[in-house]
C-alpha positions as CSV (number, residue, x, y, z in Angstrom):
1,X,101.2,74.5,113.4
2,X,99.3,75.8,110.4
3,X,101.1,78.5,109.7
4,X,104.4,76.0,109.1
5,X,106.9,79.1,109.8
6,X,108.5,79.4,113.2
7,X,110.3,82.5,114.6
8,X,110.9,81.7,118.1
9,X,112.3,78.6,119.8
10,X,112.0,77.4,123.1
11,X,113.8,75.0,124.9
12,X,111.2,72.9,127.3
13,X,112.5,69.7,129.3
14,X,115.1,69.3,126.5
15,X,112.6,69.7,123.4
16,X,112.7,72.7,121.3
17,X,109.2,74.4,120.5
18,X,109.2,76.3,118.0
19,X,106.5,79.4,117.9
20,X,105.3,81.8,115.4
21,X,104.5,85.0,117.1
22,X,104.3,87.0,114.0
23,X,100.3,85.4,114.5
24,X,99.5,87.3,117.6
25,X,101.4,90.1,116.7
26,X,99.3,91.2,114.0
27,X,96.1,90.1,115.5
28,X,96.9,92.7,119.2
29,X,98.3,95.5,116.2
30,X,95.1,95.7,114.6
31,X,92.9,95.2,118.3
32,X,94.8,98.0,120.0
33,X,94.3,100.4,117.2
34,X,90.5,99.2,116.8
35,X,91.0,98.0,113.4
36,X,88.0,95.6,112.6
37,X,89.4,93.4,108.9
38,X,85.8,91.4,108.9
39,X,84.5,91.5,105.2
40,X,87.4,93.9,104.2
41,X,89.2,93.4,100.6
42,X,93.0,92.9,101.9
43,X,96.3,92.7,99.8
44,X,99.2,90.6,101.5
45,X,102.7,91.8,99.7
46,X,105.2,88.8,100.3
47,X,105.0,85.3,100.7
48,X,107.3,84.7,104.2
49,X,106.6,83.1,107.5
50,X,105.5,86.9,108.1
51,X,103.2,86.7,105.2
52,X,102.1,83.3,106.0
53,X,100.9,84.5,109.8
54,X,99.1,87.3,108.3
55,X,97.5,85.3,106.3
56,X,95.9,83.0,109.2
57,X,95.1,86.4,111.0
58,X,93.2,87.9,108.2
59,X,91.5,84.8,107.5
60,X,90.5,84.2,111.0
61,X,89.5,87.6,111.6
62,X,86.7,87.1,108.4
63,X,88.2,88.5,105.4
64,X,86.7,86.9,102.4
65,X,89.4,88.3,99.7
66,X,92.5,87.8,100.0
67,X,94.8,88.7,97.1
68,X,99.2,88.2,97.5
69,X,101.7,90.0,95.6
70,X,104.7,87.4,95.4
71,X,107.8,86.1,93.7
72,X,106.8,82.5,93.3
73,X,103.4,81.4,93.9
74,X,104.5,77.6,94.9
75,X,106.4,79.5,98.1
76,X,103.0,79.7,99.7
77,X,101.1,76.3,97.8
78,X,100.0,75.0,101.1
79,X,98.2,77.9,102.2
80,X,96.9,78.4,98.4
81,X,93.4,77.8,99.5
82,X,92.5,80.9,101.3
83,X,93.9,83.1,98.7
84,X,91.5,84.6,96.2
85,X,93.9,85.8,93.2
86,X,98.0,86.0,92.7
87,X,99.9,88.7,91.5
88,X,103.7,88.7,90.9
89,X,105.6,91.9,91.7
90,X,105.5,93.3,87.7
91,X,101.7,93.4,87.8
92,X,100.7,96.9,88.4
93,X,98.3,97.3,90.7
94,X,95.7,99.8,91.9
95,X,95.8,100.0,96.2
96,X,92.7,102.0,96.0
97,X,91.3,98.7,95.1
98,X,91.8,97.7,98.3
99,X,90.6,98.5,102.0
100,X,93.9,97.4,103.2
101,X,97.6,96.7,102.0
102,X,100.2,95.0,104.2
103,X,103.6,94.8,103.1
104,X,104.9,91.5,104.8
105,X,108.4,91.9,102.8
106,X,111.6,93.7,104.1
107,X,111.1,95.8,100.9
108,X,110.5,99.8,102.3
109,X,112.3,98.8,105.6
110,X,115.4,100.5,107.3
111,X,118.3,98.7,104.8
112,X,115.8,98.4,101.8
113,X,114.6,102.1,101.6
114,X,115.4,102.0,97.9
115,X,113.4,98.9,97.3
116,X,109.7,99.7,98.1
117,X,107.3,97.6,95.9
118,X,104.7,100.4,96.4
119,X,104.8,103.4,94.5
């Protein structure tokens, strides 16, 4: 519900539920490869419903600062509040900055190898 993105519907005595299970996903990634985020400076890249579930998951899992790389900040304005500072993807950045850097864009993926945003 908070996350206000939805990648899987069910169908339950004719309503459609819709689920995010990009959440949990992240959450058991990080617990099966005993990876603790509590205090950690993290970096989101991207602003989708992906983005948006790692968002909740790093904010429930007690990371204070939380920076984004994004296209347009008003994609993510109702989530705005757990967010520390924007950057847009011209900024240059410094990853070393940062204990952690998820890339929540297809950018780097199998039909965007061209396209990474991190160099």
């Amino acid at each position: 519900n908070k996350i206000k993105a939805v990648n899987t519907v069910v169908i339950n005595n004719n309503r459609l539920i819709g689920y995010n299970t990009d959440y949990f996903g992240f959450i058991e990634s990080l617990k099966i490869n005993n990876i603790n985020l509590q205090g950690k400076k993290t970096l989101i890249i991207g602003s989708g419903g992906a983005a948006k579930a790692v968002l909740y998951g790093v904010k429930d899992l007690g990371v204070d600062e939380i920076h984004m790389v994004l296209r347009k900040k008003e994609s993510i304005k109702d989530h705005s509040i757990y967010i520390s500072k924007f950057f847009s993807f011209e900024d240059e950045l410094d990853l070393r900055d940062y204990d952690i850097v998820i890339n929540c864009t297809p950018l780097g993926g199998a039909n965007y190898m061209e396209s990474c945003p991190i160099k």
